[in-house]
Residue frames as qw, qx, qy, qz and C-alpha x, y, z in Angstrom:
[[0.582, -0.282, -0.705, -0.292, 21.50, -232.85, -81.04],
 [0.612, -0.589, 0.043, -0.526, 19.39, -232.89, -77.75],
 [0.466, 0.048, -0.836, 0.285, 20.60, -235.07, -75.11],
 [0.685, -0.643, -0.126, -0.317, 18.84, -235.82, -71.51],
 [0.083, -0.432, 0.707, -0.554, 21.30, -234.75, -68.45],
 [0.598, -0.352, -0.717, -0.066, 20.26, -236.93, -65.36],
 [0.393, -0.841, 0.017, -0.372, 19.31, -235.28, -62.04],
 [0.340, 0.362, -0.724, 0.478, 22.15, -235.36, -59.65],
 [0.614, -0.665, -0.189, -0.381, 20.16, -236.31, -56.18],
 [0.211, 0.628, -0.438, 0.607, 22.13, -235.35, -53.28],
 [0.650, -0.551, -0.523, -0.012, 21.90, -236.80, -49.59],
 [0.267, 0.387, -0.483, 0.739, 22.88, -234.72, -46.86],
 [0.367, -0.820, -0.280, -0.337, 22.39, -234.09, -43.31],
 [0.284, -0.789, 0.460, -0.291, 24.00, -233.99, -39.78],
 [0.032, 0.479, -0.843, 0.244, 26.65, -236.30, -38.50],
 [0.055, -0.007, -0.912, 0.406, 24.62, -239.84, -37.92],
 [0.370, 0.210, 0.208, -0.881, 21.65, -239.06, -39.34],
 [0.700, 0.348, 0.623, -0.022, 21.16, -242.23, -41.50],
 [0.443, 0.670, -0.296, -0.517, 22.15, -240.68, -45.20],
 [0.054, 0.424, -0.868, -0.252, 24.35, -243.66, -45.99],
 [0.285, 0.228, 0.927, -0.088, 21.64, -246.40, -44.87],
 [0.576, 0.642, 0.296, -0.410, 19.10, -244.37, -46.91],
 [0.310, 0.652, -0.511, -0.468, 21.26, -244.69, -49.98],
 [0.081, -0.211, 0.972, 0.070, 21.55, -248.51, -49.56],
 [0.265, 0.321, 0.738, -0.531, 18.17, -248.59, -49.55],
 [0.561, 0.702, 0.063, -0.434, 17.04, -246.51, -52.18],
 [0.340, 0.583, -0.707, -0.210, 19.69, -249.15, -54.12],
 [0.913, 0.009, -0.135, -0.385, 18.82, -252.23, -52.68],
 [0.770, 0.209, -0.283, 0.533, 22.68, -252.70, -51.90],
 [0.504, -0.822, 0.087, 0.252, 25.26, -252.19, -49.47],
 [0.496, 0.590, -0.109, 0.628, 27.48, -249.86, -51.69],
 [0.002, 0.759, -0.404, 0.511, 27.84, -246.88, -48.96],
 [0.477, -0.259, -0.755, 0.367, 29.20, -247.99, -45.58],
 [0.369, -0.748, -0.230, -0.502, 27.54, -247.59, -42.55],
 [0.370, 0.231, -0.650, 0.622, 28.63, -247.24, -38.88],
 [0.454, -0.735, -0.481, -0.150, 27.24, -246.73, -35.54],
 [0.506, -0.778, -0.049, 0.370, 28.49, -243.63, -33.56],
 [0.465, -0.516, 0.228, 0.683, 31.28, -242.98, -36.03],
 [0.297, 0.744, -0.284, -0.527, 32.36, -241.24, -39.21],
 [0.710, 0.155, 0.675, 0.129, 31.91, -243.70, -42.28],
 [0.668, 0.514, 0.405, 0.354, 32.10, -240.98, -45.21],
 [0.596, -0.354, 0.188, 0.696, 34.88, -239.59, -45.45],
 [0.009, -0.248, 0.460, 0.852, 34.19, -237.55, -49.01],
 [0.603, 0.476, -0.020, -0.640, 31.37, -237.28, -51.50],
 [0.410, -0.006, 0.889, 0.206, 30.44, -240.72, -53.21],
 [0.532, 0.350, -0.071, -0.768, 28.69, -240.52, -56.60],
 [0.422, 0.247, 0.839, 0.237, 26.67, -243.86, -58.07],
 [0.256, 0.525, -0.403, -0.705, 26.29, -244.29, -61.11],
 [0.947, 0.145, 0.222, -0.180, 24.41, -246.62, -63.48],
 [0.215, 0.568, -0.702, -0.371, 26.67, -249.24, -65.47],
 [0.828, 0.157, -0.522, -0.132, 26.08, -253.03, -66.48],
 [0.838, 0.082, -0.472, 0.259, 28.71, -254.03, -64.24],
 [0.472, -0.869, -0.140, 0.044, 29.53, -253.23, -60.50],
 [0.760, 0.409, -0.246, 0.442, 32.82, -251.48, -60.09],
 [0.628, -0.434, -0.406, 0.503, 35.23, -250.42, -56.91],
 [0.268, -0.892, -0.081, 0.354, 35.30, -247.06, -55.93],
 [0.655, 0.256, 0.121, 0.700, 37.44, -244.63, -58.15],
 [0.389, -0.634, -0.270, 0.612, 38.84, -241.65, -56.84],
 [0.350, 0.763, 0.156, 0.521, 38.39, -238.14, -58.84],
 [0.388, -0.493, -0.287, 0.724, 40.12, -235.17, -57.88],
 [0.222, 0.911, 0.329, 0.114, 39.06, -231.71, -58.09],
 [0.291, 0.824, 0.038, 0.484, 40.41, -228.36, -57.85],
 [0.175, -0.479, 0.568, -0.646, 40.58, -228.16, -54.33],
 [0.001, -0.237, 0.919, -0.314, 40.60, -230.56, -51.84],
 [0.436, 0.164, 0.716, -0.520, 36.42, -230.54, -51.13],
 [0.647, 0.497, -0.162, -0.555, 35.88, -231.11, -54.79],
 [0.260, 0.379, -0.882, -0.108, 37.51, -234.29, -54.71],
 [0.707, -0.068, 0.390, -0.586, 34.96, -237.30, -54.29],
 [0.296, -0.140, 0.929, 0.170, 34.64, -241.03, -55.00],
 [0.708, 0.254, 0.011, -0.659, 32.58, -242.32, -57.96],
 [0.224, 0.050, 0.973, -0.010, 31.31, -246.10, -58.11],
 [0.517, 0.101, -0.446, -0.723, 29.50, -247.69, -61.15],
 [0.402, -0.107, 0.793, -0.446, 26.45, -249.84, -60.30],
 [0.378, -0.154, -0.660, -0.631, 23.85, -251.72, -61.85],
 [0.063, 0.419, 0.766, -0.482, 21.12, -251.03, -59.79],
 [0.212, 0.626, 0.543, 0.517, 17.57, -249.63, -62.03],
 [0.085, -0.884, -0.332, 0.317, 17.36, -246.64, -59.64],
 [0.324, -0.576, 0.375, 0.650, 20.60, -245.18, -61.13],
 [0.240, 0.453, 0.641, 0.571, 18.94, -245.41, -64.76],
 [0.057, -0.818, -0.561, -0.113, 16.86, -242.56, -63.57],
 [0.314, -0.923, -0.082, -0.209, 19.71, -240.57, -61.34],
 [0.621, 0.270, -0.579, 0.454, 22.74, -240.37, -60.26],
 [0.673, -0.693, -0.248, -0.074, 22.31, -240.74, -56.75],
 [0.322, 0.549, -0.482, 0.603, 25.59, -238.47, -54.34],
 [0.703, -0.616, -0.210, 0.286, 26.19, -239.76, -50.27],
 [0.146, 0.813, -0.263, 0.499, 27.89, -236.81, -49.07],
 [0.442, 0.086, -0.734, 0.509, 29.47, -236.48, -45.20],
 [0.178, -0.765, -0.613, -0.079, 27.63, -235.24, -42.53],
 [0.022, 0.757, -0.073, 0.649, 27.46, -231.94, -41.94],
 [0.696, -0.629, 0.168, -0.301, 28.75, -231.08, -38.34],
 [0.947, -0.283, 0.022, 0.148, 31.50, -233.87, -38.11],
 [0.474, -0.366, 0.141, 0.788, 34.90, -231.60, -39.34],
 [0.355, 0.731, -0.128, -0.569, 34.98, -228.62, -42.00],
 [0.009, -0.304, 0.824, 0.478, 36.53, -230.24, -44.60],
 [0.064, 0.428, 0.889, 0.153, 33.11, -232.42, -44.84],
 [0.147, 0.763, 0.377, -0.505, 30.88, -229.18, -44.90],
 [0.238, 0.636, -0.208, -0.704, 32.38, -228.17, -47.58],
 [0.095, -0.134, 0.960, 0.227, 32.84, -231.31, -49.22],
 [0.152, 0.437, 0.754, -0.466, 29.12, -231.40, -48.30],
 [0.127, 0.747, 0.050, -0.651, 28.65, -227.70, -49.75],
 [0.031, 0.397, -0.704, -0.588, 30.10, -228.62, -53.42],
 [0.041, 0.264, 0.918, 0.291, 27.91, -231.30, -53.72],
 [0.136, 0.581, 0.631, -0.496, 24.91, -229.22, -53.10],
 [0.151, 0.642, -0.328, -0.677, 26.09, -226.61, -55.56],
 [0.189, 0.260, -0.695, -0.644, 26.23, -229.00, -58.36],
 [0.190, 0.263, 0.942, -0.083, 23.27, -231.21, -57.19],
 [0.267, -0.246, -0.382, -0.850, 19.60, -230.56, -58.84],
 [0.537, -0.670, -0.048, -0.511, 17.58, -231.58, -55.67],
 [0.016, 0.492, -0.713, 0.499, 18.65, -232.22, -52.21],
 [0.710, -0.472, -0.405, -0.330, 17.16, -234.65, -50.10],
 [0.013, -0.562, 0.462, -0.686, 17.83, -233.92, -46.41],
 [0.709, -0.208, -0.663, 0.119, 18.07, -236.51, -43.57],
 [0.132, -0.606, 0.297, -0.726, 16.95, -235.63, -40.36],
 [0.224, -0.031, -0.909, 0.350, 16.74, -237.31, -37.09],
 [0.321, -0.650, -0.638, -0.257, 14.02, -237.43, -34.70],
 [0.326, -0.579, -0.379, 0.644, 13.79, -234.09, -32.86],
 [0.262, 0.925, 0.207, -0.181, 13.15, -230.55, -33.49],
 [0.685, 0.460, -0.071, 0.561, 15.77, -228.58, -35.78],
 [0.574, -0.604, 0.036, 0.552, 18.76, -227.17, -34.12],
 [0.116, -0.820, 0.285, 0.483, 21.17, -224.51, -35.44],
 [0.311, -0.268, 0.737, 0.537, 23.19, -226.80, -37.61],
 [0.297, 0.479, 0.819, 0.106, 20.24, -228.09, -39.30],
 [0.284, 0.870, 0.375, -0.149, 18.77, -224.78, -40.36],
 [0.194, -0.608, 0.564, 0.524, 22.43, -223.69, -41.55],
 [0.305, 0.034, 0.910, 0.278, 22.22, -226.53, -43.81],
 [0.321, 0.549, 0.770, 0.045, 19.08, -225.86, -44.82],
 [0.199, 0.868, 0.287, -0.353, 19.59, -222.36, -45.65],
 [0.165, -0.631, 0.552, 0.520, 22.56, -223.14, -47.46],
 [0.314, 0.135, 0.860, 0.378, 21.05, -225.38, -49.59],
 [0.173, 0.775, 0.472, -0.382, 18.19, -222.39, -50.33],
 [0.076, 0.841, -0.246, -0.477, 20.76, -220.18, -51.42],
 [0.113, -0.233, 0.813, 0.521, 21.93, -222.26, -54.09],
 [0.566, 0.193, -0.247, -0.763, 18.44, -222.13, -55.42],
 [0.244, 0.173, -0.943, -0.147, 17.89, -226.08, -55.13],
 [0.713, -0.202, -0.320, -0.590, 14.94, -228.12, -54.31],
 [0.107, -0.302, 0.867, -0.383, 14.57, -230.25, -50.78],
 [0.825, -0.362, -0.371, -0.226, 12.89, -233.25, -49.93],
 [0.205, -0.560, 0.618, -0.512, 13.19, -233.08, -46.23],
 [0.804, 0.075, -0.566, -0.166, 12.91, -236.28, -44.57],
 [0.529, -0.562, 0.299, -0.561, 12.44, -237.72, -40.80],
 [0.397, 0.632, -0.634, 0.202, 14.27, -240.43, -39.67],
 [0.881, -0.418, -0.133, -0.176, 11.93, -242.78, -37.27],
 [0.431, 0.471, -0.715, 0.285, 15.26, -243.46, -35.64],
 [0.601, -0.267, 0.444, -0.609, 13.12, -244.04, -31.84],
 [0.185, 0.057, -0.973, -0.126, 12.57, -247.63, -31.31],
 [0.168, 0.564, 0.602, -0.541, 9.37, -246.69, -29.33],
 [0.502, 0.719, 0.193, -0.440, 8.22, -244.90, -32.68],
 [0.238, -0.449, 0.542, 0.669, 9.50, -246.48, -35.45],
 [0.328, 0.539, 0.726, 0.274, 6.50, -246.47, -37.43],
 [0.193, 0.217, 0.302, 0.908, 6.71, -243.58, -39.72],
 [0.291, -0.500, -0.320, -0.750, 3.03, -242.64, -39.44],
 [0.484, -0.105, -0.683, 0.536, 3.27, -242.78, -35.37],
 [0.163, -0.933, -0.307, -0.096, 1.08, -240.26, -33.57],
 [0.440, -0.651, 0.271, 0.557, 4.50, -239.08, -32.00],
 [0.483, 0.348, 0.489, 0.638, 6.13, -239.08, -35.66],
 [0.061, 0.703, 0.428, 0.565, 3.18, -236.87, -36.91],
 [0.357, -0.881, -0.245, 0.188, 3.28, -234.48, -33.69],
 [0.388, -0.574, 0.278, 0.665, 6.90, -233.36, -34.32],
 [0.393, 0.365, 0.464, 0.705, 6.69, -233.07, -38.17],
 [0.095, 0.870, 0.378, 0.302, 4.04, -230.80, -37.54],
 [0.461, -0.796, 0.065, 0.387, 6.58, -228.62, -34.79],
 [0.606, -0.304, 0.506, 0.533, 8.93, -229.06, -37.41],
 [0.129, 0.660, 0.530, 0.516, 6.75, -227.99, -40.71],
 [0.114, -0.984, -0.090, -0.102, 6.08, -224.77, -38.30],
 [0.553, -0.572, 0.297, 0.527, 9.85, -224.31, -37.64],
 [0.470, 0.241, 0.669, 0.524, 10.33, -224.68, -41.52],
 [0.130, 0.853, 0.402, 0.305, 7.46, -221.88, -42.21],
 [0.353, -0.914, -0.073, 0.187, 8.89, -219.69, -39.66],
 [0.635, -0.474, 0.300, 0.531, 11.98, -219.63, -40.84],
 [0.547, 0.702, 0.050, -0.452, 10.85, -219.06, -44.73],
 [0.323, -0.165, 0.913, 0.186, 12.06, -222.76, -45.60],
 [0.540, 0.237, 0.669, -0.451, 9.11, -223.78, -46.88],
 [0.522, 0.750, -0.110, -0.392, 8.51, -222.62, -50.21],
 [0.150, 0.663, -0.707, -0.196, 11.88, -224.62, -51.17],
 [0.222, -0.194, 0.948, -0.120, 10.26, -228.05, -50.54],
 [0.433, -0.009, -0.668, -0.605, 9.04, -230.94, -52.21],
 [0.568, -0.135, 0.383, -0.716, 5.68, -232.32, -50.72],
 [0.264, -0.082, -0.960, -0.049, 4.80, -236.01, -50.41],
 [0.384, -0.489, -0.783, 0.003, 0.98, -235.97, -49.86],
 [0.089, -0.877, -0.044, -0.470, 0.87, -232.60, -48.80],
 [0.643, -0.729, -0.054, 0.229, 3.35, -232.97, -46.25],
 [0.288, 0.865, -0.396, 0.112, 6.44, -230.80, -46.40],
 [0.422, -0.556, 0.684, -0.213, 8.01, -233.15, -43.67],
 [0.840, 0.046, -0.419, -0.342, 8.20, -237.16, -44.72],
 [0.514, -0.585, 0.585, -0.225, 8.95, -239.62, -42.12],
 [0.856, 0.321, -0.400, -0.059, 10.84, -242.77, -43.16],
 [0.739, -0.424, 0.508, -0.127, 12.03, -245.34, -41.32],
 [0.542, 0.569, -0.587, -0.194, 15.33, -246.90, -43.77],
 [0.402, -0.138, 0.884, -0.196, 15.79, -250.38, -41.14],
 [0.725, 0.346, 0.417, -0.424, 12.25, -251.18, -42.06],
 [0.564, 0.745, -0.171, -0.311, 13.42, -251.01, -45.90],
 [0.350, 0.608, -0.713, 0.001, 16.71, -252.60, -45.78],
 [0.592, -0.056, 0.769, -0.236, 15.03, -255.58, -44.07],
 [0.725, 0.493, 0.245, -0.414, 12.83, -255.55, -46.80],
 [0.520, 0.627, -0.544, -0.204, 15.63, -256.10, -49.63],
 [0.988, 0.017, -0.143, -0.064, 16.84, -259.13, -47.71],
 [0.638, 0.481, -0.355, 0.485, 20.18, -258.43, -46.92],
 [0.397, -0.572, 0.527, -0.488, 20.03, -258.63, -42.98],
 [0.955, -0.054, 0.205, -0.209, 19.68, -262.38, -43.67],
 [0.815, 0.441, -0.182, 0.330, 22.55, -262.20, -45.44],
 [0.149, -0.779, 0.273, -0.545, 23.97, -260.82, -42.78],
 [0.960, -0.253, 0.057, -0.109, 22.99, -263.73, -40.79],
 [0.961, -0.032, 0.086, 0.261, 26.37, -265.70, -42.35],
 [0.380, 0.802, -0.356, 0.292, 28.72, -262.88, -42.61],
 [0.709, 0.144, -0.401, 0.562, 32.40, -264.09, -42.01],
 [0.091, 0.498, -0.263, 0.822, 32.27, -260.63, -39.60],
 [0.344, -0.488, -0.730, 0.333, 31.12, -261.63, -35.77],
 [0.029, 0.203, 0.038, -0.978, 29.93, -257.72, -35.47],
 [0.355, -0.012, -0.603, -0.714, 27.90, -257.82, -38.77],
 [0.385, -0.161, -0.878, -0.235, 26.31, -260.65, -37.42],
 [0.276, -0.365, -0.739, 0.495, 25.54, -260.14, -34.16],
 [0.084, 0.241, 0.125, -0.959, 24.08, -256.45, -35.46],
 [0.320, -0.081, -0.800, -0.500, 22.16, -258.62, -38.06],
 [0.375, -0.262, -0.823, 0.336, 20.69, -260.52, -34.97],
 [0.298, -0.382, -0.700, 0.525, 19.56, -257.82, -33.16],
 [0.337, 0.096, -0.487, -0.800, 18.05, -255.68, -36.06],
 [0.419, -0.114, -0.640, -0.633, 15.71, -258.47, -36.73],
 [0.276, -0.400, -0.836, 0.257, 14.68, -259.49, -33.05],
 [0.139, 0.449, 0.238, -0.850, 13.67, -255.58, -32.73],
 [0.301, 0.079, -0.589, -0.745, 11.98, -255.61, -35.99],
 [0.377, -0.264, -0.888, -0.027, 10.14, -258.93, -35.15],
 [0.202, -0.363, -0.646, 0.641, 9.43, -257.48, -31.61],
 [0.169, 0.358, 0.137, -0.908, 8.08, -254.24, -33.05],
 [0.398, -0.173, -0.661, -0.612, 5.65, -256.10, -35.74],
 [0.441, -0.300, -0.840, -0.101, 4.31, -257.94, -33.02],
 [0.041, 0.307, 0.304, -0.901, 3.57, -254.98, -30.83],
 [0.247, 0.377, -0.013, -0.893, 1.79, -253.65, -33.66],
 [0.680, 0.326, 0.653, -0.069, 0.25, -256.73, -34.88],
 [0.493, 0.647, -0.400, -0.422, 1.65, -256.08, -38.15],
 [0.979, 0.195, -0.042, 0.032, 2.09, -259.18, -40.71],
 [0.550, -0.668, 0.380, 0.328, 5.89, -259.92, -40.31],
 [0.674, 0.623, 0.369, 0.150, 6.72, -259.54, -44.33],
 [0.357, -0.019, 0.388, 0.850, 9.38, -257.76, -46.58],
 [0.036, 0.610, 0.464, 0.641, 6.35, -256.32, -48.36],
 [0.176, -0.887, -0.413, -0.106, 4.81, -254.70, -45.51],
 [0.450, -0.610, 0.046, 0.650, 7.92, -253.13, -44.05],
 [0.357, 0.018, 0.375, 0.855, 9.07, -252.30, -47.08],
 [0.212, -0.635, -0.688, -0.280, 5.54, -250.45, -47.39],
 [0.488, -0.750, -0.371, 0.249, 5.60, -248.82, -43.56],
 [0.544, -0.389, 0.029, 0.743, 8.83, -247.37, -44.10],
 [0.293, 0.875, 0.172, -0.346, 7.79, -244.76, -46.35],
 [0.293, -0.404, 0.601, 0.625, 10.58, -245.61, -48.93],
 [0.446, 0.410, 0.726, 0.324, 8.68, -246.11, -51.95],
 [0.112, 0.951, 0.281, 0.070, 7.59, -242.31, -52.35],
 [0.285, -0.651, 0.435, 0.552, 10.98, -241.38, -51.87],
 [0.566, 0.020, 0.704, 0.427, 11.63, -243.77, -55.25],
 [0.348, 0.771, 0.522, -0.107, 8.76, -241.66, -56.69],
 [0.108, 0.976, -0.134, -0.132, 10.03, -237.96, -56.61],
 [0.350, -0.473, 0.620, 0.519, 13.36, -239.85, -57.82],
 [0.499, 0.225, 0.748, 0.375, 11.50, -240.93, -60.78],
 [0.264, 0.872, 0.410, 0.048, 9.42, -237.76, -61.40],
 [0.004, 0.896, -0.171, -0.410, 12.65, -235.90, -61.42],
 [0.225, -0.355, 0.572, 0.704, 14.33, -237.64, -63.98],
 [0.345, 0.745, 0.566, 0.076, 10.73, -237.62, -65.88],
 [0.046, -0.888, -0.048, 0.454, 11.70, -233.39, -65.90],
 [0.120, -0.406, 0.560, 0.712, 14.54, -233.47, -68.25],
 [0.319, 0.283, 0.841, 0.332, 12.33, -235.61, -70.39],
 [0.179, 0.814, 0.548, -0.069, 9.50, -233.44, -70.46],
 [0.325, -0.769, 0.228, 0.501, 11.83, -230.44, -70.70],
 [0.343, -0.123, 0.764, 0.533, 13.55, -232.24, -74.21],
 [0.292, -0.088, 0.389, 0.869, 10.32, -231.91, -75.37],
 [0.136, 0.854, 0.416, -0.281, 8.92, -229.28, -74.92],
 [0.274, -0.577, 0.496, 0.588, 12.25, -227.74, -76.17],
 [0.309, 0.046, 0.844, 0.436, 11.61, -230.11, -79.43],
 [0.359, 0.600, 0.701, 0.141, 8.27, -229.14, -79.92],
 [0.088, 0.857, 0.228, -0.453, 9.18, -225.55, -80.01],
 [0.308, -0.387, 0.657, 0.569, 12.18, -226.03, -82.15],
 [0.269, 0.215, 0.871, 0.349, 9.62, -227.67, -84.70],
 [0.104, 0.767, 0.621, -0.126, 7.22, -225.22, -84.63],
 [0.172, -0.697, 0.337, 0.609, 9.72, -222.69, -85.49],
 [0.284, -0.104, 0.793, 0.529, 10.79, -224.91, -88.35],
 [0.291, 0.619, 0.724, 0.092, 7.13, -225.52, -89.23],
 [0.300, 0.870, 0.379, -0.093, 6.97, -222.19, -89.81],
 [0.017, -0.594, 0.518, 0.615, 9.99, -220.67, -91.46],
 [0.362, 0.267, 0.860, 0.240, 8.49, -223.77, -94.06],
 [0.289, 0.569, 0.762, -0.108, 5.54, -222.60, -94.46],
 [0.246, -0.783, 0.058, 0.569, 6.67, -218.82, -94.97],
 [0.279, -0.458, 0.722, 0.438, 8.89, -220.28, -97.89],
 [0.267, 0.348, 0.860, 0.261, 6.41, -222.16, -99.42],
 [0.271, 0.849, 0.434, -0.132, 3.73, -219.17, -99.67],
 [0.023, 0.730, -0.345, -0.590, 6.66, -216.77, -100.81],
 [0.043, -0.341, 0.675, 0.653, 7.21, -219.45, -103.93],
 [0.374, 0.530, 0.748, -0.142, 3.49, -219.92, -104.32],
 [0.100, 0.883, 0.113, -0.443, 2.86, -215.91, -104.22],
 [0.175, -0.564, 0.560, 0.581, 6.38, -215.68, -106.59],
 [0.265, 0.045, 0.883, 0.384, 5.04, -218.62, -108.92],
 [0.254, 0.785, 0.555, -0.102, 1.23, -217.10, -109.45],
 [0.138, -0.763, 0.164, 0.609, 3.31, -213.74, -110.37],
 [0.291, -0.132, 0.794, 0.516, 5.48, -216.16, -113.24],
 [0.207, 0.309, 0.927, 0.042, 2.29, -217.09, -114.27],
 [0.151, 0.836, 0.166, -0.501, 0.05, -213.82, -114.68],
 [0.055, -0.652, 0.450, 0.608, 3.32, -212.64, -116.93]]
C-alpha cells in the first residue's frame, strides 16, 4: 500500500546567522535555543509532529555526525514537515559535517543568510548542497537595525548583488523563487514578536531573558514608529516575510501528495486495462462457444 513520506526541510547556514530563531518562528515556539555571539546547536535537531510535546531524545548514528537530537511537537507546521535545525556551518568541523548529513538526507534546504554579500564559506555551502541534487530556498536575514524591513531599498539593493553572485556562480537554477525572487528577505524578530512570546518574556524568572525581552520590543516599537507602521502582531508578522516561507513548506508537502496520485492513477489505468483486455478475450472466446 502507498504511503506519503513527509519532506525533511533542513535549515542551515553560517555560524549566527539566525537558523534557530527562524525555526521558532516557523513553529510559533521556543523549541531550538538561541544565543547571541555563541554556539547554541551543538548537533542536528529534528521536530516532529506528535499530540504531545516531548524533551529532546538523543539518536545515534553510525558515526559521530550522524548522531542528532529528535523532539516531538504539536505544532500544525510539523503536520506538513519535519522541520531539521542543523549547526552552523563555519563554527568547528564536526558541525559541517553534522551539517553535511543533514543535507544529504534532507529534500529541500532552506539557507539562512545574513546581511552582506556571499563570502567563501557561504558559496561552499551552497555548492555542497547543489551536489547533493537538493532544492534551496535562500533567504536574507534583515539582521541591520537601520534596515530591518525586509522590502528596504537597501534590502532589495544587495539581494540583487547577491542574485548576480548566485547566477555567476551557476547557483541559480537550484533555487526556489518567492515572487520571482531567487533571494527572500525575512526579518524572524518581526515574527517572533508576532507569536507573542517576547511578552512572555516580559516575566521570565531569567534577569537576561528579560532584559533582552525589553530591549527587542523598545527597538521594534522604535522602528514602527520611524516607519509609521501600525504597532500590531498582524502587521509584523506580515513585514517579516514569514508567511511565504510557511507557503513553499506547505507546497512541498502538497508534492508527495500529488506524486501518490499520480502514481495511483497510473497504477489504475494499468489495471483498467489488463480488465478490459480480459473481458474482450471472454467476450471474443464466448461469441466463438456460441457460433459452435
Amino acid at each position: 500500500m502507498n504511503s506519503v513520506k513527509l519532506p525533511k526541510i533542513t535549515i542551515v547556514g553560517e555560524f549566527q546567522n539566525g537558523k534557530s530563531t527562524l525555526v521558532n518562528c516557523l513553529l510559533g515556539a521556543k523549541y531550538a535555543p538561541t544565543g547571541h555571539g555563541c554556539r547554541t546547536t551543538s548537533c542536528c535537531t529534528y521536530f516532529l509532529y506528535g499530540e504531545t510535546n516531548t524533551a529532546p531524545r538523543q539518536i545515534y548514528g553510525a558515526t559521530p555526525s550522524e548522531n542528532y537530537l529528535e523532539v516531538t511537537c504539536n505544532r500544525p507546521i510539523l503536520k506538513d514537515a519535519i522541520l531539521v535545525d542543523t549547526p552552523g556551518f563555519d563554527a568547528n568541523n564536526d558541525d559541517d559535517e553534522a551539517a553535511k548529513d543533514a543535507i544529504r538526507k534532507s529534500d529541500i534546504i532552506i539557507f539562512v543568510h545574513g546581511s552582506g554579500q556571499l563570502g567563501e564559506k557561504s558559496f561552499q555551502i551552497l555548492k555542497t548542497i547543489q551536489s547533493a541534487g537538493k532544492r534551496i530556498l535562500f533567504l536574507m536575514n534583515c539582521m541591520d537595525k537601520l534596515h530591518w524591513d525586509p522590502q528596504n531599498k537597501k534590502n532589495m539593493e544587495l539581494i540583487d548583488i547577491i542574485e548576480s553572485q548566485l547566477s555567476s556562480a551557476g547557483i541559480d537554477a537550484s533555487l526556489i523563487r518567492i515572487q520571482e525572487r531567487k533571494v527572500w528577505p525575512v526579518n524572524p524578530i518581526f515574527a517572533w514578536y508576532a507569536t507573542g512570546r517576547l511578552e512572555w518574556d516580559l516575566h521570565s524568572p531569567n534577569e537576561e531573558t528579560r532584559k533582552d525581552a525589553e530591549e527587542l520590543i523598545d527597538d521594534i516599537q522604535f522602528f514602527c514608529k520611524k516607519k509609521k507602521w501600525q504597532f500590531s502582531p498582524q502587521k509584523l508578522e506580515t513585514e517579516s516575510g514569514i508567511p511565504e516561507i510557511r507557503k513553499v513548506i506547505e507546497e512541498a508537502a502538497i508534492m508527495p501528495l500529488k506524486e501518490l496520485c499520480e502514481n495511483m492513477e497510473q497504477e489504475l489505468q494499468a489495471l483498467t486495462e489488463r480488465w478490459t483486455s480480459r473481458l474482450r478475450k471472454i467476450i471474443s472466446d464466448s461469441e466463438e462457444l456460441l457460433k459452435k
